[in-house]
C-alpha positions in Angstrom: 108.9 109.7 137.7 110.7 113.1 137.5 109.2 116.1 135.1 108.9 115.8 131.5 112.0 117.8 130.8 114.6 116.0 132.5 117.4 114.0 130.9 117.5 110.3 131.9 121.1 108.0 130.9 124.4 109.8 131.6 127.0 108.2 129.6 127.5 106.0 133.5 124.2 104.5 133.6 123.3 104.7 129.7 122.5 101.1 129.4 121.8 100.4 133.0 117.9 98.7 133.4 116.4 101.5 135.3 117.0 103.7 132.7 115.5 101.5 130.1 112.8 100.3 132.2 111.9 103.8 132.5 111.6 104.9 129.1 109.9 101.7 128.1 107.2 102.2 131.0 106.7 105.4 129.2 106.4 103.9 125.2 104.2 101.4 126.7 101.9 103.7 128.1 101.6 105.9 125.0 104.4 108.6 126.0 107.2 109.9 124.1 110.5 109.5 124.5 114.1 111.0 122.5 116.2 108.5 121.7 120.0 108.5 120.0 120.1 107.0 116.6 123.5 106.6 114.3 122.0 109.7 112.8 120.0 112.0 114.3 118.1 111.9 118.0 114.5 110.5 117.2 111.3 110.9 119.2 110.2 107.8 119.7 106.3 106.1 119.9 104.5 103.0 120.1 104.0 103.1 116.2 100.5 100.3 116.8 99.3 103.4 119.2 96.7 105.9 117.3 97.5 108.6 120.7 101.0 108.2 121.0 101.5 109.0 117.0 99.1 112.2 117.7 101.3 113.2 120.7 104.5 113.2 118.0 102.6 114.9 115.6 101.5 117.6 118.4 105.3 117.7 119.8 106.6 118.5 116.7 104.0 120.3 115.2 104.1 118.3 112.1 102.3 118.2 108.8 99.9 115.4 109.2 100.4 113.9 105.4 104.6 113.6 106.1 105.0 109.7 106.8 107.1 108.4 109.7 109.7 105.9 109.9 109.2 102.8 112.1 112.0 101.4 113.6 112.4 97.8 114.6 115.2 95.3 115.6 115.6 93.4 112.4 114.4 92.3 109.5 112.4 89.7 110.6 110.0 92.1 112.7 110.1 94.4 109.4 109.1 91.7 107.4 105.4 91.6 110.1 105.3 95.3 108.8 106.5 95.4 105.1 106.6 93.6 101.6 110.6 92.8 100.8 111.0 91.5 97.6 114.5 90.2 96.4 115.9 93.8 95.9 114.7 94.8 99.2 116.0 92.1 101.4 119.5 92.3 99.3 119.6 96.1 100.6 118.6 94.9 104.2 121.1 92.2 104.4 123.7 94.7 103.4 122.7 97.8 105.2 121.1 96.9 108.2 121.8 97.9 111.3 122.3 101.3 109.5 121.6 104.3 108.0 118.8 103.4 105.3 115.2 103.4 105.2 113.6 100.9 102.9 109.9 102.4 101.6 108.3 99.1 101.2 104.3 98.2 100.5 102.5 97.7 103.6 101.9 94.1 105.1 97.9 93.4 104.7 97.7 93.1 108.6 100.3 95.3 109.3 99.3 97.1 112.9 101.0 100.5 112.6 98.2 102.9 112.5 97.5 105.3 109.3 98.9 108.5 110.7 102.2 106.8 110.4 102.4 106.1 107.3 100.0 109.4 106.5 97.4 107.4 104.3 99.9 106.0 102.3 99.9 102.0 101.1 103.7 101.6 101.7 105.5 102.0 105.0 109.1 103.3 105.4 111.5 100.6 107.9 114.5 100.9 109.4 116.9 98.9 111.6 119.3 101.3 113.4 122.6 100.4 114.4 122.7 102.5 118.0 122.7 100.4 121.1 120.7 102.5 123.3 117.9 102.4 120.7 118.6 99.0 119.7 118.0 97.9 123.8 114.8 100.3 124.0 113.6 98.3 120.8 114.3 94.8 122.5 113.2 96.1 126.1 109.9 97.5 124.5 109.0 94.9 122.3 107.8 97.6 120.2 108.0 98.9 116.5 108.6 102.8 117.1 108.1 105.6 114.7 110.6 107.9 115.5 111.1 111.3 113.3 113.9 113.3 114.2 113.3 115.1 118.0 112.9 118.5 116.8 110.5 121.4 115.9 108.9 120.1 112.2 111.2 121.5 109.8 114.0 123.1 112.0 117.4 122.1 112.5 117.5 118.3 113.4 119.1 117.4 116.8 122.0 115.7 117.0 122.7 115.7 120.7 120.2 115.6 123.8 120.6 119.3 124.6 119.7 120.2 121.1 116.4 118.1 121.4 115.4 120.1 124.5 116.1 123.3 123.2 114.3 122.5 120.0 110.9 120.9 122.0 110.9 122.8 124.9 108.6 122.5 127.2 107.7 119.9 124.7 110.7 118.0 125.4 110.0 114.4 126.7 112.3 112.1 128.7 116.0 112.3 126.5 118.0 109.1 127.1 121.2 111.2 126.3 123.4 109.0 124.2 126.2 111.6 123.4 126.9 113.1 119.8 125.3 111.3 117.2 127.8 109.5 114.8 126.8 110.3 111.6 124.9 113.6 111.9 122.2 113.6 108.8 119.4 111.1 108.5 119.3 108.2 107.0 119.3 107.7 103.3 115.5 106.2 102.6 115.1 104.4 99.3 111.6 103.4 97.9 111.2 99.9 96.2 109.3 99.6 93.4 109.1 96.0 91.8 113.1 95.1 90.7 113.7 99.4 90.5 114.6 101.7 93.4 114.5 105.4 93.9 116.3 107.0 96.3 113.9 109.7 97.7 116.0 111.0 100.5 120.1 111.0 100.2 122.2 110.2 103.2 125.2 108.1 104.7 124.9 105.0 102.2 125.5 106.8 99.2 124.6 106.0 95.5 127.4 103.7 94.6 126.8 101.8 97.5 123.3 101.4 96.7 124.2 100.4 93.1 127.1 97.8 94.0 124.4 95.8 95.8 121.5 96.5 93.3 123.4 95.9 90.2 121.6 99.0 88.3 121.5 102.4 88.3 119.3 104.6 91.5 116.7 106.9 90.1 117.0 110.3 92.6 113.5 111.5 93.2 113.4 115.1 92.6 109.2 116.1 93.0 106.6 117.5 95.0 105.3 114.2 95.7 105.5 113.2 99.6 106.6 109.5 100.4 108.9 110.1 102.9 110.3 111.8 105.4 112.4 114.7 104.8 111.0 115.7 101.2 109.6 118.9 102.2 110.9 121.9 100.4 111.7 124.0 103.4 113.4 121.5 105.9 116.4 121.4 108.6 116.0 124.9 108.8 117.1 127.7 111.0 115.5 130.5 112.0 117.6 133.0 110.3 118.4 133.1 106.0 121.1 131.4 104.7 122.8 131.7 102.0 124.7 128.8 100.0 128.1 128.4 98.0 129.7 131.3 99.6 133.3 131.4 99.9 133.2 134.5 101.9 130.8 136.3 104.2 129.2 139.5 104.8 129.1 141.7 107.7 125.9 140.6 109.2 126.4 136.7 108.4 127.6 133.6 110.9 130.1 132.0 108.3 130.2 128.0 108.5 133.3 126.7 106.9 134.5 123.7 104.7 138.2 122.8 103.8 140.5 126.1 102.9 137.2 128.1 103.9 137.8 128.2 107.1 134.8 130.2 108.4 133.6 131.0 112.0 133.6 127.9 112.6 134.2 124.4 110.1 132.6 121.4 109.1 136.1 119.8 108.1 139.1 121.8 108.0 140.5 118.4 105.9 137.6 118.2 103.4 136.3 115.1 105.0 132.7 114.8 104.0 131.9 112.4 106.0 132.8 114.5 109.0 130.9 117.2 107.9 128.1 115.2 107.8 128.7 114.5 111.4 129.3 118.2 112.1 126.8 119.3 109.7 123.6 120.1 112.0 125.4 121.8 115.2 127.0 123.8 112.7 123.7 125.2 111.7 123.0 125.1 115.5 125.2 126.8 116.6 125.1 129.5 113.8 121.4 130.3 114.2 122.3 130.9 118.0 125.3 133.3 117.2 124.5 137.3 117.2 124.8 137.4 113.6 121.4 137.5 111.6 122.2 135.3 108.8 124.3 132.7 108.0 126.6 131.6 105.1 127.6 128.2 104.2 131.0 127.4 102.1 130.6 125.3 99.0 130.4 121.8 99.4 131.5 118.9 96.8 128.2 117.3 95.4 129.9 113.8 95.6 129.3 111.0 97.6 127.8 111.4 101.0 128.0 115.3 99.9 125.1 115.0 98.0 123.0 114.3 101.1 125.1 117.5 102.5 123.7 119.7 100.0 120.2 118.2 99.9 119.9 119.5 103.4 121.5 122.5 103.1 119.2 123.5 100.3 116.3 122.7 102.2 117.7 125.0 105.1 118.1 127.3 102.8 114.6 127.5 101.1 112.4 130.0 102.8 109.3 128.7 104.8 
């Protein structure tokens, strides 16, 4: 097998069986490996593994009481996992494959191991939509936590070379997928009984949620830590940045939105939806410009900008 940095599936042989074979002979034998989501690149882990979650946790350098998300092919493994009640499988059946993460209470055999879901009694599942992780899930067999494939509260990756510049030496075999589609993570909602909260916005926004429900989300706003992504200081980079600004200073990296135009821009069409794809190399690529600090134009708190601005306030708040 070649060294632990190396990148394994060019877009020519991104599905072929070698390539997949490889990466599952490495889940399998409690190794990591970064895999493209819809969202963001995860690193993924046999979730039933005690040593392979510590090896995440050690990658990453992650706080040990932040939960994981599992992923699994459908909602039939997730049920061997999780609780679903009515209002979760509704939101299953309508989101999944996709970008949503269902906080559900934990099966009473349920074999992930407790560092997953960090003590807690519930477990967060998700079914992604990407078909190089969907083939590792049906190659492995496996349920895989998979947090994003970056340093614990830096800027999340959302291509390969951003996961090995992030991990360094760190890095394990990337199955390089491309450009992630969406670009933020997934939108995790907690059920509780016939209520829902949302605890992390993302690509299925509120109304979404609320068609299917048929009630109004309750947006977690708290110290409490259920889920991924709910740390204060998150997506970070390494350098200030400052929010809401329609200009910049001297010493700042401007990121643009709409007429803002910026040193560089998230959508000069005020697309939200591509700047949520855009959204994470822009901070990329502004923490790796000369400037020391970095200004972000203002950003419509609507729709999938919510989960725009939840990040970009967490990358704002200092560490």
């Amino acid at each position: 097998m070649s060294g632990s940095n190396d990148h394994i599936g060019a877009a020519s042989r991104r599905y072929g069986k070698a390539t997949i074979d490889e990466a599952v002979a490495r889940l399998c034998g409690g190794g990591l490996v970064a895999v493209p989501t819809e969202t963001v690149y995860g690193l993924a882990a046999d979730s039933t593994n005690a040593a392979a979650v510590a090896e995440i946790y050690r990658a990453k350098g992650r706080p040990d009481f932040n939960p994981l998300i599992v992923h699994v092919p459908d909602l039939e493994a997730a049920r061997k996992l999780g609780e679903f009640n009515e209002l979760a499988a509704h939101f299953a059946d309508a989101f999944w494959p996709g970008p949503l993460t269902l906080v559900v209470p934990k099966t009473k055999n349920c074999p992930v191991v407790a560092a997953v879901t960090a003590g807690l009694d519930t477990i967060a599942l998700r079914v992604p939509a990407h078909p190089v992780m969907r083939e590792l899930l049906g190659a492995s067999g496996l349920f895989l936590a998979a947090p994003s494939a970056n340093r614990s509260g830096a800027i999340s990756p959302t291509t390969a070379d951003h996961v090995s510049r992030s991990l360094g030496k760190a890095a394990p075999l990337i199955l390089d997928g491309g450009p992630c589609e969406r670009g933020i993570e997934s939108t995790i909602v907690a059920i509780d009984g016939a209520n829902y909260r949302i605890l992390r916005p993302g690509p299925v926004t509120v109304v979404e949620l609320e068609e299917i429900a048929g009630k109004v989300a309750n947006i977690v706003d708290d110290n409490k830590i259920e889920a991924p992504g709910q740390l204060a200081s998150h997506y970070a980079p390494s350098k200030p940045v400052r929010l809401d600004a329609h200009s910049a200073l001297a010493d700042e990296y401007h990121i643009g939105f709409g007429v803002v135009a910026g040193d560089m821009n998230m959508s000069e069409g005020s697309d939200l939806a591509e700047a949520a794809s855009r959204l994470f190399a822009a901070l990329h690529q502004a923490d790796a410009s000369e400037k020391p600090k970095i200004a972000v134009a203002p950003v419509p708190d609507t729709g999938i900008g919510l989960a725009l601005n939840d990040r970009l306030r967490r990358a704002a708040t200092p560490k």
